[in-house]
C-alpha positions as CSV (number, residue, x, y, z in Angstrom):
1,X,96.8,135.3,108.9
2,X,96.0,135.4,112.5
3,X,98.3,136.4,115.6
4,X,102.3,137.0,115.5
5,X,103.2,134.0,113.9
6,X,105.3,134.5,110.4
7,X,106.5,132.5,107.9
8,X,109.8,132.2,109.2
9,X,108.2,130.7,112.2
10,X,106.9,127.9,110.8
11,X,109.6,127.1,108.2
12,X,111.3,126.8,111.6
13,X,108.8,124.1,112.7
14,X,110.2,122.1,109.6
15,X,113.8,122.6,109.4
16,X,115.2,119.5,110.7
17,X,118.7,118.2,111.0
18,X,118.3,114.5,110.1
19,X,116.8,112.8,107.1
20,X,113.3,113.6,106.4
21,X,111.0,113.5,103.3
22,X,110.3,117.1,101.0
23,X,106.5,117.4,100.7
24,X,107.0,120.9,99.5
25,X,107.3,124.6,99.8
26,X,105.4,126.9,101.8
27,X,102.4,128.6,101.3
28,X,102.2,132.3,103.0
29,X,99.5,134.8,101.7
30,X,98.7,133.3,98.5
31,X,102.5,133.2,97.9
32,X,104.5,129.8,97.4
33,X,108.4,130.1,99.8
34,X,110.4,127.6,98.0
35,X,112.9,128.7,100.6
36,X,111.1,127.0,103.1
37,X,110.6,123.7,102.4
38,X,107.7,121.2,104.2
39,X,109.2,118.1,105.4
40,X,108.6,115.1,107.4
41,X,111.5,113.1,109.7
42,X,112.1,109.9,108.8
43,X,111.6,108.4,111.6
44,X,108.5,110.0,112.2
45,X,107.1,107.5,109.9
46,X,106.3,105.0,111.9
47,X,104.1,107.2,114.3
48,X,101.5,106.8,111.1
49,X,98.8,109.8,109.4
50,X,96.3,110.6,107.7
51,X,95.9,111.6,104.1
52,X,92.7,113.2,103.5
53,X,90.4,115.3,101.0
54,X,87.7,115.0,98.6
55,X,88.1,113.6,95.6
56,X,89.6,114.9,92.8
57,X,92.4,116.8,95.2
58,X,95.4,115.7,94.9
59,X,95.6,112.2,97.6
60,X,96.9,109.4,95.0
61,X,99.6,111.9,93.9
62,X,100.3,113.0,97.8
63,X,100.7,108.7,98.0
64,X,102.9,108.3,95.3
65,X,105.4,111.5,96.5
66,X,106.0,110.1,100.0
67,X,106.1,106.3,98.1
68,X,109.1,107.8,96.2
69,X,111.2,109.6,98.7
70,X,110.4,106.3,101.3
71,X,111.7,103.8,98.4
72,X,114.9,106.4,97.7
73,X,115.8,106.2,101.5
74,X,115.5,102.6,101.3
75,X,112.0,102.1,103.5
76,X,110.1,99.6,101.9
77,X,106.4,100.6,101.0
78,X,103.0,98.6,100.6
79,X,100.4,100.7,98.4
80,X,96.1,99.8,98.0
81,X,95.6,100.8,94.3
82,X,91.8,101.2,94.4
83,X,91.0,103.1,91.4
84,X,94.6,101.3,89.3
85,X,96.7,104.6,88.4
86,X,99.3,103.7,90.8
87,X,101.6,101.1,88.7
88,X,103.1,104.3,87.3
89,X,105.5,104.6,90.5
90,X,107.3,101.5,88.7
91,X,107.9,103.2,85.2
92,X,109.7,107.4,85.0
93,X,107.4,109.7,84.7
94,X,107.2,112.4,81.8
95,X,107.8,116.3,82.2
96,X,105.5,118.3,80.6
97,X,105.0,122.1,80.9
98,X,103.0,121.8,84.3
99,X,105.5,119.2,86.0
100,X,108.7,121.4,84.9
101,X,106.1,125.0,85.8
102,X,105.2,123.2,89.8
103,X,109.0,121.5,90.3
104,X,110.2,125.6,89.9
105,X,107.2,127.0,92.1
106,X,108.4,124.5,94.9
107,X,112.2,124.2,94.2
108,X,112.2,120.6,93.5
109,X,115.0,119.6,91.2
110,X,113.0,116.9,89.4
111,X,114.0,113.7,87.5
112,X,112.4,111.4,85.9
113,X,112.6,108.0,88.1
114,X,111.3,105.0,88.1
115,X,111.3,102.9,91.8
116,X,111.2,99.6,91.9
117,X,108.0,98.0,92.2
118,X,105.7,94.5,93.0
119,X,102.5,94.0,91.9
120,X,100.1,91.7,93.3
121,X,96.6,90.9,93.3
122,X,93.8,89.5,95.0
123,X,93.0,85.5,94.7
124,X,95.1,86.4,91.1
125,X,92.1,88.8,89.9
126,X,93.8,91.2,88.3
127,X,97.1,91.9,86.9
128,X,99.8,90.7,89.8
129,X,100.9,87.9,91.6
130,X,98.2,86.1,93.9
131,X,98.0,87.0,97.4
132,X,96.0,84.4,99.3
133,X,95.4,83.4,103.0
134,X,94.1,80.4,104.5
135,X,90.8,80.8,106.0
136,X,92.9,79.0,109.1
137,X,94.8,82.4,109.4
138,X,92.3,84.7,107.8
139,X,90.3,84.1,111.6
140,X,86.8,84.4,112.8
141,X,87.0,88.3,113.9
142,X,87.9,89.2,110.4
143,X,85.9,86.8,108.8
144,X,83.0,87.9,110.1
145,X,83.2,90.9,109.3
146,X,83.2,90.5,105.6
147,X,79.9,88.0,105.9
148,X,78.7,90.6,107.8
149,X,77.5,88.5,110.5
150,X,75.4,89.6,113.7
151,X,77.3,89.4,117.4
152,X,76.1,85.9,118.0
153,X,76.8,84.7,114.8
154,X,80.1,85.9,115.0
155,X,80.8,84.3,118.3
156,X,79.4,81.1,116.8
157,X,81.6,80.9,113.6
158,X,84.3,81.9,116.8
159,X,83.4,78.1,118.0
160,X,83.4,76.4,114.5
161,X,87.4,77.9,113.8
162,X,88.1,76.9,118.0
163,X,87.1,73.1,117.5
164,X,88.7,72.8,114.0
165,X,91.9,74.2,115.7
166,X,91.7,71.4,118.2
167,X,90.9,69.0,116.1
168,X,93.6,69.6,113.5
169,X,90.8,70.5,111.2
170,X,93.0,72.6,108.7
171,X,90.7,75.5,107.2
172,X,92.4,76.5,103.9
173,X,89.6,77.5,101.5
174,X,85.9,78.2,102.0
175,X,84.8,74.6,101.3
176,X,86.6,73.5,104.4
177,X,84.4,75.6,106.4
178,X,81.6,75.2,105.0
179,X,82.3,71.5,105.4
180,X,82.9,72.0,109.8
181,X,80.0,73.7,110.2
182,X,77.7,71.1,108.3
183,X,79.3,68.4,110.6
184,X,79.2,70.4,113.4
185,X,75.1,70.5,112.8
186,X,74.4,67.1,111.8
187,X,73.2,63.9,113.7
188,X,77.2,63.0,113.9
189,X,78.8,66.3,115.1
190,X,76.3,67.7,117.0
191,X,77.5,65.7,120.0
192,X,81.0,67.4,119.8
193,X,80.2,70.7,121.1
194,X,77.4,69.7,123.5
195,X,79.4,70.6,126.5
196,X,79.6,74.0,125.3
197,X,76.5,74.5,123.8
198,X,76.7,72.9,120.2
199,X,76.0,75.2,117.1
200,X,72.4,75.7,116.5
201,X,70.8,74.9,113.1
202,X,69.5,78.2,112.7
203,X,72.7,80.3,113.2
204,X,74.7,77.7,110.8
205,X,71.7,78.3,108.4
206,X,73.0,81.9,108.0
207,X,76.6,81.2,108.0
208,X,76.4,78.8,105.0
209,X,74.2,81.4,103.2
210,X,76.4,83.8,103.8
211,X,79.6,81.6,102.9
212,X,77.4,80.8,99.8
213,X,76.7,84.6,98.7
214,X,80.1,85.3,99.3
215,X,81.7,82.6,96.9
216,X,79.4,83.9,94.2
217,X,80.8,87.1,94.0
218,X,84.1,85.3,93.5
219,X,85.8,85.1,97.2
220,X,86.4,81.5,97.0
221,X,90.0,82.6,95.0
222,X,91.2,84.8,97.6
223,X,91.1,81.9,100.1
224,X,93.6,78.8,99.6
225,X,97.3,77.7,99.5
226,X,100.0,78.8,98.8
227,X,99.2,81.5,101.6
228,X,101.1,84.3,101.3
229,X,104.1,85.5,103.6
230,X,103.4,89.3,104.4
231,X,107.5,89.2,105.1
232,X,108.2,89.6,101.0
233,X,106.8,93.2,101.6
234,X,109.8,94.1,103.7
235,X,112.1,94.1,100.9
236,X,114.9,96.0,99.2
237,X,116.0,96.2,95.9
238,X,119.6,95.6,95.3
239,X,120.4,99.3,95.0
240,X,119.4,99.3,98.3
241,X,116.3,101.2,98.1
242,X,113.0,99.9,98.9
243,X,111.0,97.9,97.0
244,X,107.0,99.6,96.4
245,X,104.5,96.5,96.6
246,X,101.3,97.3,94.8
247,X,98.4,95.6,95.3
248,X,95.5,96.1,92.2
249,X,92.3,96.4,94.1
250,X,90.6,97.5,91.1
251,X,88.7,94.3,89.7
252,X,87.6,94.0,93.7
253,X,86.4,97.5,94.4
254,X,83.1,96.8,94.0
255,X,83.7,94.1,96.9
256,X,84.9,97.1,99.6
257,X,83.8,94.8,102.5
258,X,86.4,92.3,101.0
259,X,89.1,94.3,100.0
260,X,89.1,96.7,103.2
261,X,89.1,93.3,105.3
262,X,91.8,91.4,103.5
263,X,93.8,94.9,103.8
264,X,93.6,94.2,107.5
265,X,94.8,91.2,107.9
266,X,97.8,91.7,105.8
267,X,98.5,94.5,108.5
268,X,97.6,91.9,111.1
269,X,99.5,89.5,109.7
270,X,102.7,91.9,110.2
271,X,101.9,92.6,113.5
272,X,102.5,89.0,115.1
273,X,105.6,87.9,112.9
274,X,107.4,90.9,113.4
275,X,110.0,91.7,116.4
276,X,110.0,94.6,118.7
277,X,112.5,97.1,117.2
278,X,110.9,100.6,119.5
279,X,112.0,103.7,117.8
280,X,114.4,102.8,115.0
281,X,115.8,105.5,112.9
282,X,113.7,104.8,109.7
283,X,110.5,102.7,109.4
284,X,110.7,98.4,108.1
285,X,107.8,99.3,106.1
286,X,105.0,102.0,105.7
287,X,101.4,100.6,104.8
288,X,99.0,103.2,102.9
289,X,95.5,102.1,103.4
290,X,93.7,103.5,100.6
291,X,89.6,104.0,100.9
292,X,89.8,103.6,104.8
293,X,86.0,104.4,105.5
294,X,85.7,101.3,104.5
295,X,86.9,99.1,107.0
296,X,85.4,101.3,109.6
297,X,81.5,101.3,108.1
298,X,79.7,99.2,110.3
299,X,82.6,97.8,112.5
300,X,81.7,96.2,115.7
301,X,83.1,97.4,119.0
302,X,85.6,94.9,119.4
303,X,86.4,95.1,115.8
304,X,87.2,98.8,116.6
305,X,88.9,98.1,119.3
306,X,91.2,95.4,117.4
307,X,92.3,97.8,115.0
308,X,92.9,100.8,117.8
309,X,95.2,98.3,119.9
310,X,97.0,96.9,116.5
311,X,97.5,100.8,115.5
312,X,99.0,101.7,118.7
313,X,101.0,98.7,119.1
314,X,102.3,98.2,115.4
315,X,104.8,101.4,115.9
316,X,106.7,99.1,118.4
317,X,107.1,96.6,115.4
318,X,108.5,99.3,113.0
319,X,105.6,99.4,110.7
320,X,104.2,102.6,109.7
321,X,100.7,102.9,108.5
322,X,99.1,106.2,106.5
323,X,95.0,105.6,106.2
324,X,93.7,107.6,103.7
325,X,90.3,108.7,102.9
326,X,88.1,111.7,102.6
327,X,87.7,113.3,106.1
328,X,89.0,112.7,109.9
329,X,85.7,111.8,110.5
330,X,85.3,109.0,108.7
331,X,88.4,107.5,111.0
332,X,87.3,106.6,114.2
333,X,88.6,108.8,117.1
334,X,90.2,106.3,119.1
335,X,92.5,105.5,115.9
336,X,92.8,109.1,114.4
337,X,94.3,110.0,117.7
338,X,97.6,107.6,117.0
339,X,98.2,109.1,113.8
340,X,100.9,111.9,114.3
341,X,101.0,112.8,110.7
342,X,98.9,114.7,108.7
343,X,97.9,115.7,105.2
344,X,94.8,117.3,104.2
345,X,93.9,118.4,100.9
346,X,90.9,120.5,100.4
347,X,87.5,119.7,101.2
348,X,84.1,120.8,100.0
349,X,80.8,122.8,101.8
350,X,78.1,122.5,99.2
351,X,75.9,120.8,101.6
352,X,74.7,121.3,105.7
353,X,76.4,117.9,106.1
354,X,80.0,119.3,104.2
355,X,79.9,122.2,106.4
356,X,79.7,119.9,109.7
357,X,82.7,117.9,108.4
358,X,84.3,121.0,107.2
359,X,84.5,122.5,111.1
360,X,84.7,118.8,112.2
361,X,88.2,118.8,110.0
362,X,89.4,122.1,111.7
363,X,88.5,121.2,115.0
364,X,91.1,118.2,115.1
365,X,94.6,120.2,114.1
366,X,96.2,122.4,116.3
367,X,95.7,126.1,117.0
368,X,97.2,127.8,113.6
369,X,98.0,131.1,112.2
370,X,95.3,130.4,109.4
371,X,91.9,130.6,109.0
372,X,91.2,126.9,108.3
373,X,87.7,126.7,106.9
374,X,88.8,129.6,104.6
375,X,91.6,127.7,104.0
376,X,90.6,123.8,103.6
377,X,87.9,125.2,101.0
378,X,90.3,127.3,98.8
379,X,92.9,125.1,98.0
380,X,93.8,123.7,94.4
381,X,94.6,120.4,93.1
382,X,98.4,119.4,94.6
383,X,97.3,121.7,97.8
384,X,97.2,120.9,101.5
385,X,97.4,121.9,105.2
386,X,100.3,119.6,107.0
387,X,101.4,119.1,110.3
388,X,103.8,116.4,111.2
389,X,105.5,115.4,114.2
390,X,108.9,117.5,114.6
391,X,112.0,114.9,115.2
392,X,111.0,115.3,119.0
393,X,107.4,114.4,118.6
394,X,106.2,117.1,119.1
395,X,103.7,118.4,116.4
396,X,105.0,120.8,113.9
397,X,103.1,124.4,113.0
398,X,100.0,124.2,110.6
399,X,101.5,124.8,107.0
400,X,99.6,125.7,104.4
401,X,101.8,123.7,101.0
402,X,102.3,123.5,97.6
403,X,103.3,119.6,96.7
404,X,106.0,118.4,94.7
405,X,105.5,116.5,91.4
406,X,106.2,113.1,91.6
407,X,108.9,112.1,89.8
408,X,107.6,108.3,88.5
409,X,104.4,108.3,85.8
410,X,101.2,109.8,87.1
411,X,99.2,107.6,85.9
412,X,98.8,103.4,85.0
413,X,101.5,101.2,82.9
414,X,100.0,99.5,80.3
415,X,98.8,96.0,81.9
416,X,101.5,93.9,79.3
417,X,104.1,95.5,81.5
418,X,103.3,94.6,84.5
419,X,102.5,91.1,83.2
420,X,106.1,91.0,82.2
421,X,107.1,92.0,85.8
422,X,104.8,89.2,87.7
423,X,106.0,86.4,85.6
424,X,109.9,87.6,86.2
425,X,109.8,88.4,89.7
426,X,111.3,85.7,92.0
427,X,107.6,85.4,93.8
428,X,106.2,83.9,90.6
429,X,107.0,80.6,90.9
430,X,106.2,80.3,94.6
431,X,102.8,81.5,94.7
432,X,100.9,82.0,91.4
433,X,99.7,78.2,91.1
434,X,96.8,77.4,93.8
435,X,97.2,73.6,95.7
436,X,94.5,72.5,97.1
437,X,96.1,69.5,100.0
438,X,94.0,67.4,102.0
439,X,92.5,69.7,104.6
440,X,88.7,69.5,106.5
441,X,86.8,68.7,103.9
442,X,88.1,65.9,102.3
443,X,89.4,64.5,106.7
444,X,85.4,64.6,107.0
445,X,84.7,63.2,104.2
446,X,86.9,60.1,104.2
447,X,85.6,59.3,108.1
448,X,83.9,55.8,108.6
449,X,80.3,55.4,108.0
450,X,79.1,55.8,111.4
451,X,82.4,56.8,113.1
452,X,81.0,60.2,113.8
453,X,77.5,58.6,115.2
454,X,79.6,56.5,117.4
455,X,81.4,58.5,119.3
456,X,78.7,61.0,119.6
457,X,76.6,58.3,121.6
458,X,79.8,57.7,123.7
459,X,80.8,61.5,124.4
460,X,76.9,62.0,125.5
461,X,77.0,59.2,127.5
462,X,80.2,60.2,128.6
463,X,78.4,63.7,129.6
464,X,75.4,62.2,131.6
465,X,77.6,60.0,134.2
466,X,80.1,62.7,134.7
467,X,76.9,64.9,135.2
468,X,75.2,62.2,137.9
469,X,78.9,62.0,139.3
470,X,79.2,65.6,140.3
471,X,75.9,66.3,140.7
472,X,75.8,63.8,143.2
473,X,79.3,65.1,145.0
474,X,78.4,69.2,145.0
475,X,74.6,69.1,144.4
476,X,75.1,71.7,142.1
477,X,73.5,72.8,138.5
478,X,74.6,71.5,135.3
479,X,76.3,75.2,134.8
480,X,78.6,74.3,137.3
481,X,79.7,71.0,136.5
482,X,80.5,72.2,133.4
483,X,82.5,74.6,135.0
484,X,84.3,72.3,136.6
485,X,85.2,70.0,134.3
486,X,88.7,71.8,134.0
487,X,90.5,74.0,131.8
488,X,88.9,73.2,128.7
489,X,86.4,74.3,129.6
490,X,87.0,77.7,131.1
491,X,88.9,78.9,127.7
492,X,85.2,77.8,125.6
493,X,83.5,79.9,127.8
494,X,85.5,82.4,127.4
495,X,84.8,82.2,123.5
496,X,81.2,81.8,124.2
497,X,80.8,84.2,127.0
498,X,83.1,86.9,126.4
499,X,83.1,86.8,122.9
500,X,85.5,86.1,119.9
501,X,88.4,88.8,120.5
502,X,88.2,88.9,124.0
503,X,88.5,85.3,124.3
504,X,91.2,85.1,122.2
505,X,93.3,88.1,122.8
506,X,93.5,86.8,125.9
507,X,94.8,83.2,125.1
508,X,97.6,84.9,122.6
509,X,101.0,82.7,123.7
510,X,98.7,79.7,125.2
511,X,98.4,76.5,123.4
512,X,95.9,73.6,124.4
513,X,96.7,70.6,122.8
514,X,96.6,71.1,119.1
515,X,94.5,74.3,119.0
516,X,96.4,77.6,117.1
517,X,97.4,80.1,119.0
518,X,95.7,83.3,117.5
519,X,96.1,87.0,117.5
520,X,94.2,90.2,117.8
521,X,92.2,89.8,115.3
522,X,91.5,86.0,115.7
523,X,94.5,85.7,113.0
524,X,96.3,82.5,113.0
525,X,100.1,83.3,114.1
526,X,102.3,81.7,111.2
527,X,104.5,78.5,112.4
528,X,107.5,79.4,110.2
């Protein structure tokens, strides 16, 4: 151990007055303190963190600890169950000789207890209740994303969601867009975006390929009504403690761009319904976003910068969010640098490239009486370095910790029982059968032979005498008349120009006509 600092010196760091969650005991010279306990405040939730460490460590069981002391406390909590083992939080969990042998190393006085618990799943693909969005509120930004579209694509599809939202074009599933981008490229619809450009055949080539690909890996079922209102996950039992809603990625996880996505606009989805509550005394809910790398792996810079701003901005909303994943590094610095709260298990150096993440690791906690690469590397399984943010905010000392055992099953419930759950939970009823209503594509396809020919002759020459007009008045280019032609036309350019967050980031509150006022993200706020 290096320097003056002694145990008692950091148990001090942890030895708060309000309520906070146990994480565990001390570690000091190879020696566990279970007189000085590891804790976090309570309200420190909602300033977010970082659970990290290679596999096989220790995170899922790090999740389902703090899952169980939030739901106790009566904090609602959303869970990603990537690999399926985390249903168990639902059910009491079994002591065995190494639960009962850890609980007396750490001074936990365990019980078995079950919390209770949601379960939901993708589009219905997999054991849980259905979560779907519209792709109305899903947005271009996100959608994007998943198709894995270029910058100019992207700011494209940003003009295909912009007219249907003007037009009352309701985009519920994937067929609806596909069905506004084949108008919007045909001898009928091409005349409606001329002004601004129009949608070339090339670029709504790819987008219908890619809408294509991506319904044949299944995506069509995530994407329909009823949509799904991200305000059931603020919940509380009637015991008053909070109710765990857990989401079964695991018939998805080899679709990461999907999952990791969806994930996102959940968290989005919170951020624009919820009210400003500043620094309440316990969090409204706390979001663990399993397999995090994910959403970062070939993010655009705006895309970054969405999730940076929603990060920062969410704490304001009472939503606390814990990413978790193998290493800092794979969290962007901009968004590791708002989470306050952190837990990492031990990492590995077999390789050049471990060894640069391993002094990548050390380099982002604060100066500590341990040798950290020594450390990080010698840690066993329920092991991990923690420092959280005292009940001032300010960070608390380095602490090396043994972790409790969790006191709910580690491990899955058998999938009967959580069938049994989903079809007697009150959300059943309301959202496991999909509607499909009249919406795009069946608008487009019920217009009048011709209808859509029609009025592009009359818009275009519509165009070329307002163009002669003002071209005669202000000898100017054609850019400039279209400039000004008014305020419909500035926001466009703005989605053409600037591109598709920028554009609509800035018109967040603004409505023109019928279009949708849209968030961050590009998300469609909900009209409740």
């Amino acid at each position: 151990m290096a320097g003056s600092t002694s145990a008692a010196d950091i148990a001090a760091g942890y030895a708060f007055t309000g309520p906070a969650l146990d994480l565990g005991a001390l570690l000091w010279d190879g020696v566990c303190l279970p007189a000085a306990p590891v804790r976090i405040p309570l309200p420190m939730l909602n300033r977010h963190g970082l659970v990290a460490g290679a596999t096989g460590t220790g995170k899922t069981k790090t999740l389902q600890l703090i899952t169980e002391q939030l739901s106790a406390q009566g904090v609602p909590v959303f869970l990603a169950d990537v690999k399926g083992d985390l249903s168990g939080v639902s059910v009491p969990g079994a002591a065995d000789d190494r639960v009962r042998g850890r609980a007396a190393e750490v001074g936990q006085k365990w019980t078995a207890t079950g919390f209770p618990a949601e379960f939901y799943a993708l589009g219905g693909l997999g054991h849980g209740i259905p979560l779907r969005a519209t792709v109305t509120a899903f947005g271009p930004v996100l959608l994007a994303k998943v198709l894995q579209l270029n910058r100019t694509q992207e700011q494209s599809l940003g003009l295909v969601f912009h007219y249907a939202d003007r037009k009352g074009l309701d985009l519920l599933d994937l067929k609806d867009l596909r069905a506004v981008v084949a108008f919007l490229t045909s001898e009928e619809g091409r005349p409606e975006l001329r002004d601004i450009g129009g949608l070339s055949a090339a670029t709504a080539g790819v987008i219908q390929r890619s809408l294509t690909a991506f319904e044949a890996q299944g995506a069509a079922a995530f994407f329909g009504e009823p949509e799904f209102d991200t305000a059931a996950f603020l919940r509380t039992a009637p015991d008053g403690r909070g109710v765990v809603s857990v989401l079964e990625l695991l018939a998805v996880q080899e679709k990461p761009q999907l999952f990791s996505t969806f994930l996102m606009w959940l968290l989005a989805d919170l951020f624009h319904d919820l009210p400003e509550v500043g620094d309440a005394d316990r969090p409204k809910l706390v979001f663990f976003f399993d397999e995090a790398h994910l959403l970062f792996d070939g993010a655009s810079k705006e895309f970054l910068d969405s999730i940076t701003r929603t990060v920062r901005l969410i704490r304001s909303k009472g939503i606390g969010v814990f990413f978790v994943t193998q290493t800092p590094k794979d969290v962007p610095g901009d968004v590791l640098a708002q989470l306050g709260n952190r837990v990492q298990h031990a990492l590995r150096a077999f390789t050049p490239d471990d060894q640069k993440a391993l002094k990548a690791t050390v380099r982002t906690f604060p100066d500590s009486a341990y040798d950290l690469e020594e450390l990080l590397t010698g840690l066993g399984t329920g092991e991990a370095v923690v420092t959280v943010l005292g009940e001032r905010g300010a960070p608390t000392p380095v602490a090396a910790t043994r972790l409790r055992a969790p006191e709910s099953l580690m491990g899955p419930v058998d999938g009967e029982v959580i069938e049994r759950a989903v079809r007697e939970s009150p959300l059943h009823e309301q959202y496991a059968q999909a509607v499909d209503r009249e919406s795009a594509f069946e608008k487009l396809a019920a217009r009048p032979a011709g209808h859509g020919a029609k009025t592009g002759r009359e818009a275009k020459k519509g165009e070329e005498a307002r163009g002669k007009t003002e071209g005669a008045k202000a000898g100017t280019n054609e850019a400039k008349e279209a400039k000004g032609r008014g305020k419909e036309r500035s926001v466009v350019e703005q989605v053409v120009d600037s591109g598709v967050f920028r554009s609509l980031a800035r018109s967040v509150g603004t409505q023109l006509g019928r279009e949708i006022t849209r968030s961050l993200f590009g998300t469609a706020r909900r009209r409740r």
